[in-house]
N, C-alpha and C positions, 0 to 999 in steps of 0.2 A: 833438474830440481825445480827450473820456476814452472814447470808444465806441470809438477804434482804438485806445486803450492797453487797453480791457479784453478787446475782439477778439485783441488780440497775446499776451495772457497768456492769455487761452484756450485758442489755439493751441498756445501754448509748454508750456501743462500738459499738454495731449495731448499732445503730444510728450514728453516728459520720462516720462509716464506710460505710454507703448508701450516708450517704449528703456529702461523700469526694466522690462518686462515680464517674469516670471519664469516663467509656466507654458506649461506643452508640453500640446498635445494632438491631436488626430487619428489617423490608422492610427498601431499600432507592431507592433513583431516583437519577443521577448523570450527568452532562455536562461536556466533554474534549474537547481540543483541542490537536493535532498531529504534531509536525512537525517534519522531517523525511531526510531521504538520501537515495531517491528511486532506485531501481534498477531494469531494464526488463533482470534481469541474463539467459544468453543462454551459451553453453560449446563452439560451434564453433562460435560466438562473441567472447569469451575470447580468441580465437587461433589465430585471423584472425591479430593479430601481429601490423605495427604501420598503417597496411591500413586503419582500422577500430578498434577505442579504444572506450572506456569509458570515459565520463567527466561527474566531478561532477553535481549530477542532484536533486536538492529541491522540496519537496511535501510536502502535508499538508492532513490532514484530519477532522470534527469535528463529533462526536459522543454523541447520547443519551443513557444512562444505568439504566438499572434499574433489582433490584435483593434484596436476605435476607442477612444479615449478622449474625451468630450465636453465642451463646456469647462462643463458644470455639477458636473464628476468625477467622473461616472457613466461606467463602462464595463461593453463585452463581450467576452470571448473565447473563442478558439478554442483545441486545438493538437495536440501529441500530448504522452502521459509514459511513460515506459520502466521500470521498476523491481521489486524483487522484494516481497514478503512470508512474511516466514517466520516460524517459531514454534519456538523451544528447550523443550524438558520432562524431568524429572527427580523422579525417586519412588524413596523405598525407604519404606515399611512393614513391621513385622513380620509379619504377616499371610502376606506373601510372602516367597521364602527368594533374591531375588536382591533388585538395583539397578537402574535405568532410569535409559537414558539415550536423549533422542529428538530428532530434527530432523527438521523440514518444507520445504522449501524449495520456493516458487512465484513466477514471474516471470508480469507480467502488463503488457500494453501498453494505454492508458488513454486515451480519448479525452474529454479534460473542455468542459465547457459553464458557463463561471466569470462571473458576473455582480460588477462591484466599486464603491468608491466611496471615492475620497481628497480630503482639505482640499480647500479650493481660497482659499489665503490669500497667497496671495505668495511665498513663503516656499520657501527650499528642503526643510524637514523638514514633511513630512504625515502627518495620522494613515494608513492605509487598511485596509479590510475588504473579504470577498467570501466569496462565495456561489454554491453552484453543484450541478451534478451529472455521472456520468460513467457511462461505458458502458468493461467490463472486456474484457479478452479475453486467456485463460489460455494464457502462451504457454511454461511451462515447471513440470513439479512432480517432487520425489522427496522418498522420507520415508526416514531410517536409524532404528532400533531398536536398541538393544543391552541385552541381560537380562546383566546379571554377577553369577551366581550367587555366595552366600556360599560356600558347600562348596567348595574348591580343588579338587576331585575328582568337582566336577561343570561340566559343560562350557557354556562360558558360548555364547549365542546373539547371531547377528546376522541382522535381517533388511531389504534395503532392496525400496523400490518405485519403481518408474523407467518413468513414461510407461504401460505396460500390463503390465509384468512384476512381479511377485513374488517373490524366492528369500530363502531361509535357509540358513546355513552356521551349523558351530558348532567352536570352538576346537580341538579335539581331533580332527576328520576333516575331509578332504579333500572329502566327499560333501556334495552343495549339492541342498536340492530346488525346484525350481521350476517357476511357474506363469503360464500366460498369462492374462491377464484381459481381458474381452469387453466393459470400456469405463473409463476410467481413476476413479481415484477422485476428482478434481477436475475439475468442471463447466469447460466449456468459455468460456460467456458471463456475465456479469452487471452490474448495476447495484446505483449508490450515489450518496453525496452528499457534499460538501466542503465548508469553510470555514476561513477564515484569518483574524487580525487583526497587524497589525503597522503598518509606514513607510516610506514611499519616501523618498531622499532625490536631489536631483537632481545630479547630478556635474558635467555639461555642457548645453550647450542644449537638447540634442534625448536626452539618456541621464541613465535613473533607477536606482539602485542602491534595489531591493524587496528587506526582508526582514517572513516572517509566522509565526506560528504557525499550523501547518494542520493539519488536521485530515481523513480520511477516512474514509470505513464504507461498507462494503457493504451494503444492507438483506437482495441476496436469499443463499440458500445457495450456499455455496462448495463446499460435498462435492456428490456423488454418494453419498445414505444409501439409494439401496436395494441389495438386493443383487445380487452380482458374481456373474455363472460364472467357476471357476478350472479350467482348463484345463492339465495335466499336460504340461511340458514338458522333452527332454531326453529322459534314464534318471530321473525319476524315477516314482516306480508309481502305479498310482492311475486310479478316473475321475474325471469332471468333477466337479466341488462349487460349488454354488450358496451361498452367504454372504457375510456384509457384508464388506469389506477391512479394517476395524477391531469392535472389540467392540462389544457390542451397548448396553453404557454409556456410560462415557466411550472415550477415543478408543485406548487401549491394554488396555482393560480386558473382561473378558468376561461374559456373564450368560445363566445356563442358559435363562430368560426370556423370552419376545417382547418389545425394548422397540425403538422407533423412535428414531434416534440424534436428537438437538437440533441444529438449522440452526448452522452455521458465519459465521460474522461477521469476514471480513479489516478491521481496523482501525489506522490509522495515525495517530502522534501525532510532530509533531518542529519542524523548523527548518526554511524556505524560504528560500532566498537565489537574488536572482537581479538580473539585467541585463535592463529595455526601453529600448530605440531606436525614436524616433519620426522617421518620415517625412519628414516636414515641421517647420517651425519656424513661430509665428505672432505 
């Protein structure tokens, strides 16, 4: 008799212990959203002193995932992310007789390869972390410039660059010159690596409300640093010219010099939020 009473309470803790079960795992599919404090990190930008700074710059991104989770809470994934990177800059020195004001703007579609790992305690609140890396693909860039001369009575300039073109215009005339260029100034492909740490918490059986701190960097260059042929388009005069799209220091700045501009570094720091749905229930 105590062999079937201790048989029955066996049983009954196994039981008891499945239908307390709390953790989800196997295939899931997940939606994030990104938001971030973009940076186009270059060495000679960061040198170039108060001619040419940094100002706070906001980006977003939103992403699809999908991947296993194992019931040790090790996971992998897959997905796509959609988002831009851009970079605000602003200089006035003495030195110079105007103001800078500058925006970059690049959208890039992001194919990540995220390796992760959360509690596995019972529990709805887990810690989780992950790790990973991604392959870029430059699917949109334009840079605006504007010089605002101190002198009232000197004519302040604007110059953007869009996809392969170049022009400048300036306050005072109607007369805009412009230039085709023979391959854009941002690189079309590249690679980098990511990491997050943050908590899932679970909402419902099979759905986890993830938030992380994440993190991304590009290792290779983001620019195209050698130089451009510019090619005269329109009325304006001129033959072709072969030089870089930016100065030859930092990235608005000029140098009578040979110098090879510093690799480019798209980096991203911000808040992930997002929603996985698992498959299955266990």
């Amino acid at each position: 008799m105590k062999k079937v009473v201790f048989l029955l309470a066996v049983v009954f803790s196994a039981f008891v212990s499945v239908a307390q079960q709390t953790e989800a795992y196997g295939p899931f599919y997940g939606l994030n959203v990104y938001g971030y404090k973009s940076n186009l990190f270059n060495s000679d930008d960061l040198r170039a002193d108060s001619f040419q700074t940094y100002s706070m710059t906001m980006s977003f991104a939103g992403s699809f995932e999908y991947g296993y989770l194992y019931d040790n809470g090790f996971a992998v994934s897959g997905g796509l992310q959609w988002g831009t990177s851009n970079q605000n800059y602003k200089g006035a020195d003495q030195a110079y007789l105007y103001k800078l004001t500058a925006n970059t703007k690049t959208s890039y579609l992001k194919i990540p390869l995220t390796f992760s790992h959360q509690t596995r305690n019972g529990k709805k609140f887990k810690f989780i972390y992950s790790v990973g890396f991604f392959y870029s693909l430059n699917t949109g860039y334009s840079d605006k410039i504007v010089l605002d001369y101190n002198d009232p009575n000197v004519a302040d300039y604007e110059t953007t660059i869009s996809k392969n073109t170049i022009s400048t215009k300036n306050t005072k005339d109607t007369f805009k010159t412009s230039y085709a260029l023979d391959y854009k100034p941002y690189k079309t492909h590249g690679l980098g690596a990511l990491a997050g740490l943050g908590f899932s918490y679970r909402l419902k059986e099979r759905m986890e409300f993830i938030t992380q701190l994440k993190g991304e960097f590009q290792f290779t260059d983001a620019e195209n640093s050698d130089e451009i042929l510019y090619t005269p388009t329109g009325s304006t005069p001129g033959n072709p010219l072969l030089r870089r799209t930016y100065g030859n220091y930092a990235k608005y700045m000029s140098n009578n010099q040979a110098y090879r501009r510093a690799a480019t570094h798209p980096f991203n720091l911000g808040l992930s939020l997002g929603l996985r749905f698992y498959v299955f229930s266990f």
